[in-house]
N, C-alpha and C positions, 0 to 999 in steps of 0.2 A: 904643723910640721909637714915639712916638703916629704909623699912619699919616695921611697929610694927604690921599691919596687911593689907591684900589684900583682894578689891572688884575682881571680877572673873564673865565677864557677861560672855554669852552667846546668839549671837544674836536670839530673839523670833521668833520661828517658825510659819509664818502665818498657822489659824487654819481653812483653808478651803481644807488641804489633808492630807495622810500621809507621812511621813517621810520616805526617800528614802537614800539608803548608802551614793549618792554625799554630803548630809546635816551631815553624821555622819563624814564623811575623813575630810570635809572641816571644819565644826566649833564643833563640841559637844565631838569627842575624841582628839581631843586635850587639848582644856577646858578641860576637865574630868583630862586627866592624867595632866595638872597643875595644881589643885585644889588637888589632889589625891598624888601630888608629896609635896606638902608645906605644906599640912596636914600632911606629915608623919614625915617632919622637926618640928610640932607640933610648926608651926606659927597658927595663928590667919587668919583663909579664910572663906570668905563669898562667895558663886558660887550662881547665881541666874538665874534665866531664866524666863521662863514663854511664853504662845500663846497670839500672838499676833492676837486678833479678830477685831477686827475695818479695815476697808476702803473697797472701790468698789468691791474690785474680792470677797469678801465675798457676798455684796449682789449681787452682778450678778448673782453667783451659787446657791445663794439663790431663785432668778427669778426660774432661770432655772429651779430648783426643785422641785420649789410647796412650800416652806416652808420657815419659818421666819428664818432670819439671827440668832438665839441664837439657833435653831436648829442645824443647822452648826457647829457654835464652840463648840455644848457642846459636838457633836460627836466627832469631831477631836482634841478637849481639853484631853478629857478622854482618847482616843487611843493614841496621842503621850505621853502623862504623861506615861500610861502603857510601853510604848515601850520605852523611857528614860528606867523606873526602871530596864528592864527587861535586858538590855544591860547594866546596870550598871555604866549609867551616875549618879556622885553623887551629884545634884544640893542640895544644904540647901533647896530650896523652889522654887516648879515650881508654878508660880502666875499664874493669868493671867488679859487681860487691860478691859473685862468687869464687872472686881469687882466694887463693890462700895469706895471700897478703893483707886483703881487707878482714877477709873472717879473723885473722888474729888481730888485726889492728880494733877491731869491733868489740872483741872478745876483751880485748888489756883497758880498752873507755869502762868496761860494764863492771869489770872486776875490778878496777878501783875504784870507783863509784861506789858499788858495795862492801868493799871495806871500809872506806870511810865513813859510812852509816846512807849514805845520800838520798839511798831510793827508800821506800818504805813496802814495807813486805805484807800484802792483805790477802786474806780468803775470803772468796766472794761469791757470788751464782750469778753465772755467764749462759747463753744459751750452748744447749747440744742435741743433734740430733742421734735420738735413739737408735733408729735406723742403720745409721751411718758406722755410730758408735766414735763419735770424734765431738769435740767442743767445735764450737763455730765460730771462727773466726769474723770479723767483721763485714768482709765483702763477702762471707758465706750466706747475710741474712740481708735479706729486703721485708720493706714492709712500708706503710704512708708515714709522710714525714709528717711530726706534729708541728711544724712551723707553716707549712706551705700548702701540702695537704696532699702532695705528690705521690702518688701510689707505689713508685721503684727505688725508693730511697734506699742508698745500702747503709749498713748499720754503722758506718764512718763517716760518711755526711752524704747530703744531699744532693743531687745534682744537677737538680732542679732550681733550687734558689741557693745553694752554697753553703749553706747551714753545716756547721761539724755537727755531730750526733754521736752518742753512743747506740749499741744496739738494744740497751732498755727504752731507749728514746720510741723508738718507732711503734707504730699501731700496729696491729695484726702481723706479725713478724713470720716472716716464713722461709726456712731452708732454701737454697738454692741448690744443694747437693740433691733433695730427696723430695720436695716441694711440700715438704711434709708443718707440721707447727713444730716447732722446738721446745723443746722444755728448760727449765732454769735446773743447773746442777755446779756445784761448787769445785772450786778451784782456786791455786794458788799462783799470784801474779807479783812482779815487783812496779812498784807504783813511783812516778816524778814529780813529787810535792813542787807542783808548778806558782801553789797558793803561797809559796813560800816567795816566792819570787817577783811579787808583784812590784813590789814597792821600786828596786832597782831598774827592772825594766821601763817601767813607766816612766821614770825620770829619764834614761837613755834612747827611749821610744820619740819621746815627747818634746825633749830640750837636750838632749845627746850627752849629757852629762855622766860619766862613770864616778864611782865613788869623787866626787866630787872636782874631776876631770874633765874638760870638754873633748869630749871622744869624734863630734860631728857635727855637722850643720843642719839642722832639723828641717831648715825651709830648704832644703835641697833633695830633701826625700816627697815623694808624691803623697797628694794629699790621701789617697785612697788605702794607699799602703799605712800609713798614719794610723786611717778610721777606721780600718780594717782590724789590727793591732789593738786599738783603744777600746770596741768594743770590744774583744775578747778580756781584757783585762779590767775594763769597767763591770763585766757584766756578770768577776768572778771568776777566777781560773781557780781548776779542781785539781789533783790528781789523776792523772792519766798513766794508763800501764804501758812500763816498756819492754813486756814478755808477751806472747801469744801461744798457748798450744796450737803447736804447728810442727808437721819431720822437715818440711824446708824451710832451711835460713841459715842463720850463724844461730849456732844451739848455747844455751843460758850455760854460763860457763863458772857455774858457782855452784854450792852443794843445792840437792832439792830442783835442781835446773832438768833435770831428764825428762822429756817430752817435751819440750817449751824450747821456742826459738826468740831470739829478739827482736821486739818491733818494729818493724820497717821504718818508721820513721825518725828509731833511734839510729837504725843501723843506715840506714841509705845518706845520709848527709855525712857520716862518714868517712864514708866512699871518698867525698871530697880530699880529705887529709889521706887517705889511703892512698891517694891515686899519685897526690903528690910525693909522696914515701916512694911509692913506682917509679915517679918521672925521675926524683933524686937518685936511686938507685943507678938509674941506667944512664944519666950524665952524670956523677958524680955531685952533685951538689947535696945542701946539708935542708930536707925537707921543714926542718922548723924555722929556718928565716922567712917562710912563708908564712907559716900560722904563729909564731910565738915574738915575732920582733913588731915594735912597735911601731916603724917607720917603714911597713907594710900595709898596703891600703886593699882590704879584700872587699869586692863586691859580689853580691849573687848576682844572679840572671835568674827571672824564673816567670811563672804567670799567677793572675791573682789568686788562682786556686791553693798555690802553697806558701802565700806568703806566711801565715800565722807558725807553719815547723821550720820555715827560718828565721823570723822574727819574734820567734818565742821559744818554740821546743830547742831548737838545735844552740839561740846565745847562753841559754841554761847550760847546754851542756858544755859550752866553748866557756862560762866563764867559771863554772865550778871544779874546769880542770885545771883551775888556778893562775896559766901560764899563757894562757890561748889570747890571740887577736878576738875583737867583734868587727861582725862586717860595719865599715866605713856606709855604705847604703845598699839599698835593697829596690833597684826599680823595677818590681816587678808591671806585666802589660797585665789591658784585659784580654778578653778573649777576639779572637779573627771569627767573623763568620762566612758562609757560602751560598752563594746566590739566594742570600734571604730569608737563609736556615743555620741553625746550627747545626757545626762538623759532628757528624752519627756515623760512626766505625760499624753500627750493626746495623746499620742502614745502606750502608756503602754509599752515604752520601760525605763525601770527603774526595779532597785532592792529591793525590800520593806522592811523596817526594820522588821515591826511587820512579814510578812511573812517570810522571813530568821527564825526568830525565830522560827514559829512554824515546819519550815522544819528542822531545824539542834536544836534540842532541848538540852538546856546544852551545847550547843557550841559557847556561845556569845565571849568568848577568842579568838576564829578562825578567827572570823570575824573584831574585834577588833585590833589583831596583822599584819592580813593582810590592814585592814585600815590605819594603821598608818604605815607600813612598803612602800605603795604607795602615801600615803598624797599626797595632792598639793603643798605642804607649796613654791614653787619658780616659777614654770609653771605646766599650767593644767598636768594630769598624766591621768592613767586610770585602769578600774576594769575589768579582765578577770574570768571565772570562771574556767578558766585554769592555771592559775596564782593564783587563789585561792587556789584550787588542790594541787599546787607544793609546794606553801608556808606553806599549812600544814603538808603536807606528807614530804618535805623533809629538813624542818627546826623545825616547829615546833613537830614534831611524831620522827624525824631522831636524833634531837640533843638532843630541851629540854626535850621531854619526854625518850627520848631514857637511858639518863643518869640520871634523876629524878630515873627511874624504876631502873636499873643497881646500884643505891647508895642502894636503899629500900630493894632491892633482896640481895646486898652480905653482908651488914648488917645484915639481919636478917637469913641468912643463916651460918655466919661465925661464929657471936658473939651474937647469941638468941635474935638479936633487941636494941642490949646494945650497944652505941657508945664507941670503944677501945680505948685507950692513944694512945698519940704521942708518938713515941721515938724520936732517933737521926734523922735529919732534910741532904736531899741530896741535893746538890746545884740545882738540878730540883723542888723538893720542894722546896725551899726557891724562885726559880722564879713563881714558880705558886702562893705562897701567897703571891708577892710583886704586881700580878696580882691583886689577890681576891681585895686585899687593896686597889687598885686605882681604882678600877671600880667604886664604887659609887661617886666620884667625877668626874671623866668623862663624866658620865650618868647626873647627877643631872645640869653639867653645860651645855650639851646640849638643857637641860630640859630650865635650866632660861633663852637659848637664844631664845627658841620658835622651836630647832631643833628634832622633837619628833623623825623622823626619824633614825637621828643620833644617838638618846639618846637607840632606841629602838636597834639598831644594836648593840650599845657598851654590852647591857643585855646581848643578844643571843649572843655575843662574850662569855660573864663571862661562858656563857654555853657549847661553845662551846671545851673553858678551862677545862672545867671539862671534857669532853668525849675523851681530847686528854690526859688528865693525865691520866685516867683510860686506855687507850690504849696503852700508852708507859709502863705504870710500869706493867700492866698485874697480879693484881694482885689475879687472879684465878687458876694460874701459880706457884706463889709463896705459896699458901698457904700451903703445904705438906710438905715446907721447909726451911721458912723464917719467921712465925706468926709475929716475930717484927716489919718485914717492912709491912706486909700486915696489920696493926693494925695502923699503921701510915698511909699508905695511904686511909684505908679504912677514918680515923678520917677528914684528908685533904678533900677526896669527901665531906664528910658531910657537913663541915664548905660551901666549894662550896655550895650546895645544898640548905641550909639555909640559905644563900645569898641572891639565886635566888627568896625565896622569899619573901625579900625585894626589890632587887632594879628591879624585873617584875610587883610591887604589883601597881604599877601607871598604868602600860600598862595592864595587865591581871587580874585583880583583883580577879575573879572566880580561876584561878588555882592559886595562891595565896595562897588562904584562904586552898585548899584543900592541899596542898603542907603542910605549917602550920600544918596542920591536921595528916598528914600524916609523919608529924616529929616531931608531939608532941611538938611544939613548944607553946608560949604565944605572944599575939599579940603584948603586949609593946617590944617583941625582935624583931619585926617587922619595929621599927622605923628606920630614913635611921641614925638616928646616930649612929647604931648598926651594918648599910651596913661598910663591910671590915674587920670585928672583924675574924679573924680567929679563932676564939674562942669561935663563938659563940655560940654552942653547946658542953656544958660540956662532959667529959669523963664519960662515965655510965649512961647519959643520955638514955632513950629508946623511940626509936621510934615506932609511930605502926606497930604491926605484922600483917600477914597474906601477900595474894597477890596481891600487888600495883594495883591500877585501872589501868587501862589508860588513862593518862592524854590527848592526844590529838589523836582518832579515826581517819583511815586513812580516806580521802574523795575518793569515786570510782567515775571509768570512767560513773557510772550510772546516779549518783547524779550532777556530772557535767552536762550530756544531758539535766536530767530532767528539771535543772535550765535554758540552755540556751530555750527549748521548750518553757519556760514560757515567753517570750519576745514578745513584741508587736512588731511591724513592723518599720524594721530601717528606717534611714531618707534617700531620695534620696539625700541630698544635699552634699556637699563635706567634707571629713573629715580632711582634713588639715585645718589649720589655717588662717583665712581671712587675706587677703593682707595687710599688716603693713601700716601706716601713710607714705605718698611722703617723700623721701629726695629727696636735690640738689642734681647735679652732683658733685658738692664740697666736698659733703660727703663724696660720694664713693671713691673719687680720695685721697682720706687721708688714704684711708685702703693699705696698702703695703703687698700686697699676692705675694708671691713666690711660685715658684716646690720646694720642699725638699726633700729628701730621709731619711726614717729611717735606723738608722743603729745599732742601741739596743733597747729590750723593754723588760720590765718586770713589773711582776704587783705592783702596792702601800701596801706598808704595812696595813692590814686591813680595806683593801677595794675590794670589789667584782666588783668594777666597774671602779677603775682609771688604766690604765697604766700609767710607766713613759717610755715616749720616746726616744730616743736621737734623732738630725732630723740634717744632714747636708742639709743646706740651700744653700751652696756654696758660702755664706759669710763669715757663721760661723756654729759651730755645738754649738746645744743650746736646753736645756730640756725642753720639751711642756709635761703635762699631762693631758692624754684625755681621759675621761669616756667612751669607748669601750672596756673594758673589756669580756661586757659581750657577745659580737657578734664577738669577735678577740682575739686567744690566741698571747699571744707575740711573739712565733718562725714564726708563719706562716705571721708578719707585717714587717718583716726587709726583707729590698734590696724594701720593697712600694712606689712608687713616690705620696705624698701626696700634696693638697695645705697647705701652712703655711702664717696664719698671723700673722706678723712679727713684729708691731708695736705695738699690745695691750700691755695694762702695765701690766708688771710683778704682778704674786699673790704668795704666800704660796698656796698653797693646801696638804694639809694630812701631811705637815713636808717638800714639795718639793717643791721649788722656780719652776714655769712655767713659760716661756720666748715665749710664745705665744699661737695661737691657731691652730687647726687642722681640717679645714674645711669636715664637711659630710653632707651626703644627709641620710634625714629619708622619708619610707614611711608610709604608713595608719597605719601599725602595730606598729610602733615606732622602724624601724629594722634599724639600721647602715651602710652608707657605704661612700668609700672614694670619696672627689670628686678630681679625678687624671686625670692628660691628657689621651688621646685616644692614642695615639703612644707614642715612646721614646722622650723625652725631657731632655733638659740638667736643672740638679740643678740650681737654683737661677734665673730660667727664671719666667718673672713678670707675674702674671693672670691679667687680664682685663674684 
């Protein structure tokens, strides 16, 4: 079923800090440019968000401070709403869950829930500090993680290796309020027979299937989000309580409920449907064509840390209320990291949204293009500001602005601002607009598969189209002595040009608008069903005169310093990747690694990162392509003794059937290298 309209969350940013770049890579610019991509298709999109204020680390920092928990959020409410706007996240309505709106809407899930019998109602012994004279809430307790062995683990998971936890989980458990040991003392909670829900879930998790409905496409959900999902549910889903003694929250609104608030991560997801009740309100519209019609396609936004209370807590609660949509998919990222660390808010090692701003003022595009051009969207990635540097100065300044400027300038130096007719069409032209033509369905389908990276690369390809026509026809060359063809290609750039600002207007939205601006454009030529028109600036059309801004300022070797100066103190602990889950030896002995020699290489068609190989194995010679491009030109890899495994199954990648893989070593930088025997070895000899 075609949807007729799409929900668009965004996971609610808890409102006890600010907003740091790993929060904008991993969930809010992606969101953005999907909400920004299907608005331009002028479907019907609802993007919501909102802070999420309720549960423990809020009042903790409230302890901490001297001051009431609504203190808190209304600081960090207002500053990240600001810092949304200002980066050009385009939410319909950023709520938030201590409205009075959401507290009732939180209150009417709970309380019909518990009349219908849903939840189960236990007395149990939870830690409390004596001390204190209060139960302890989850993030009240640390202590070592029995998975990992991490000493800070809070009593709600890990986060250190990710692990959920309760807080009987943890070794030596200790108060955060009092630093004191806690004691076990009894309490009554209401519990979400999650063990009940196995069976359907799995089937919709796994094969998309609802009561024997295909609700989605399973291979179009990420693998990780999948495996993530499936152990929790292979590995046994318990009961989990959706009450907390707690004064802050939305208060249990059923008898026996006095002193107990509801769990945050019954009540925060929520928020979602609440916000939408708000946005309905204040346009008039009816907020359940969003969550209850079926020819509504909702997606979350979020990062891997919450996929399991969207992909399990919260479809419990969407499908026990009988009437409710499930999210269509869930891509959520992994994590961004920071010059080689992970983002530590009490380290002040982190990049700040709202601060970025005020240092690169008018340069939210910069930071936007280099965010989504590193996403996480497959495995953690990470944020240099030398990489930042590069990617404006020698993509974004080098290509898109380079040729934006180069159209504007010989335009208005040629033909007083006035766009000149085509003439007769060179079979060079006619390849560059069979280019112009397919970019936006290239792009747009990157878009719907959740590959923004991809999608972002295919744009700055359309750009880079432009700066190579401009290069080959030369036509500043021509002009003394050809005006016909210099009037045709000047017309060709333009149509490029006005392209770019369609199908960059999801990813860059500020240069965009000025682009537009600057070619005298109207925004409904802006729609993407207008992306490919070769046409789509009339002849005689004019654009504005004068001397082109600059669309993207270089970033100096200064402004890098200054930023790295600004970083809190890295972490001593290691920055590679914590040691993966045990395998059998049965595992290993199924992987068939061979010596192979390459004996061709060259790079993938438009891609900056794949070689294609050729690898004699000395079984056979057989195409492997391997993303080191960017650490190995192809002449200097052939006559390489490399390992090859030999056995993975065959993929497409970029248009090239791969027939294996090519083992390397990465270190702390993310740098490439082969892992190759130490001496001469003969081809087709077995690694072990």
């Amino acid at each position: 079923m075609e949807p007729k309209r799409h929900t668009i969350t965004a996971a609610l940013p808890y409102a006890n800090g600010p907003l740091h770049l790993g929060h904008m890579a991993g969930v809010y610019m992606p969101a953005d440019i999907y909400a920004r991509y299907l608005r331009s298709k002028m479907e019907d999109v609802l993007f919501v968000c909102g802070s999420d204020e309720h549960g423990a680390a809020i009042t903790l920092r409230a302890k901490k401070e001297g001051v009431s928990p609504q203190e808190i959020v209304d600081n960090y409410h207002d500053l990240n709403k600001k810092t949304f706007k200002d980066l050009g996240i385009s939410f319909d309505i950023y709520h938030r869950t201590s409205s009075d709106l959401h507290k009732e809407t939180a209150a009417e899930y709970f309380r019909k829930f518990d009349e219908a019998s849903f939840f189960t109602k236990k007395t149990t012994e939870q830690y409390y500090d004596e001390g204190q004279n209060v139960f302890l809430a989850d993030r009240y307790i640390t202590g070592t993680c029995p998975k990992c062995g991490h000493d800070a683990a809070y009593g709600d998971q890990c986060e250190s290796c990710g692990s959920t936890l309760s807080p009987l989980d943890l070794i030596n458990p200790i108060s955060t309020l009092s630093g004191d040991t806690p004691v076990l003392k009894t309490t009554s909670h209401w519990y979400l027979p999650m063990n009940k829900h196995e069976e359907w879930l799995k089937e919709w998790i796994q094969n998309g299937n609802i009561d024997g409905v295909q609700h989605h496409d399973p291979t179009e959900w990420k693998k990780q989000v999948i495996g993530q999902c499936m152990s929790w549910i292979d590995g046994g889903l318990t009961e989990r309580a959706m009450t907390r003694d707690l004064d802050w929250g939305v208060k249990v609104p059923v008898l026996g409920g006095d002193g107990k608030v509801l769990y945050v991560w019954f009540d925060a997801p929520i928020g979602y449907i609440s916000a939408t009740k708000q946005w309905a309100q204040d346009n008039g519209r009816n907020w359940e064509d969003y969550w209850k019609k079926t020819d509504t396609k909702l997606v979350h936004f979020l990062a891997k840390d919450n996929i399991v209370f969207h992909c399990i807590i919260f479809p419990i609660i969407l499908k026990q209320s009988g009437d409710h949509i499930l999210p269509n998919n869930v891509p959520a990222n992994e994590f961004l990291n920071l010059e080689g660390d992970k983002f530590s808010t009490s380290r002040n090692w982190a990049v700040w949204a709202h601060e970025y701003l005020q240092d690169f003022e008018n340069q939210q595009d910069i930071l936007r293009y280099v965010l989504i051009s590193i996403a996480p969207e497959s495995k953690d990635s990470e944020f240099t500001w030398k990489d930042f540097q590069a990617r404006n100065n020698n993509e974004l300044a080098d290509i898109f602005g380079n040729f934006v400027n180069r159209v504007l300038v010989l335009t208005n130096k040629y033909f007083d601002g006035a766009v000149p007719a085509r003439g007769e069409l060179t079979s060079f032209d006619q390849e560059v607009l069979h280019e112009l033509k397919g970019a936006p369905e290239r792009i747009g389908q990157a878009i719907e598969k959740y590959r923004f990276r991809d999608g972002l690369s295919e744009a700055m390809n359309l750009a880079r189209l432009g700066n190579k026509y401009l290069a080959e026809t030369e036509p500043w060359k021509l002009i003394k002595t050809d005006q016909d063809r210099v009037q045709t290609i000047i017309n060709i750039a333009v149509q490029i040009a006005g392209n770019l600002s369609i199908v960059f207007n999801p990813f860059l939205p500020f240069t965009t608008n000025r682009l537009a601006e600057l070619l005298a454009i109207q925004h409904e030529d802006q729609h993407w069903a207008r992306g490919g028109d070769d046409n789509l600036i009339q002849a005689g059309h004019r654009i504005k005169q004068g001397n082109p801004p600059v669309l993207f300022p270089k970033i100096t070797d200064e402004q890098v310093e200054q930023q790295l100066g600004r970083l809190g103190e890295k972490s001593t602990d290691s920055t590679f990747e914590p040691v993966k889950d045990q395998v059998v030896f049965g595992d290993f002995e199924k992987m068939d690694i061979r010596v192979g020699e390459i004996v061709e290489a060259e790079k993938v068609k438009k891609s900056d990162k794949l070689l294609k190989l050729t690898v004699n194995t000395g079984l056979d010679v057989r195409t492997v392509v391997s993303g080191i491009a960017e650490f190995y030109d192809p002449k200097e890899v052939i006559g390489k003794k490399v390992s090859v495994l030999m056995n993975l199954a065959p993929r497409k990648i970029r248009g090239v059937d791969s027939q294996g893989m090519i083992l390397m070593a990465e270190n702390e930088n993310g740098e490439l290298n082969f892992v190759s025997p130490s001496q001469e070895f003969q081809i087709g000899g077995s690694v072990r």
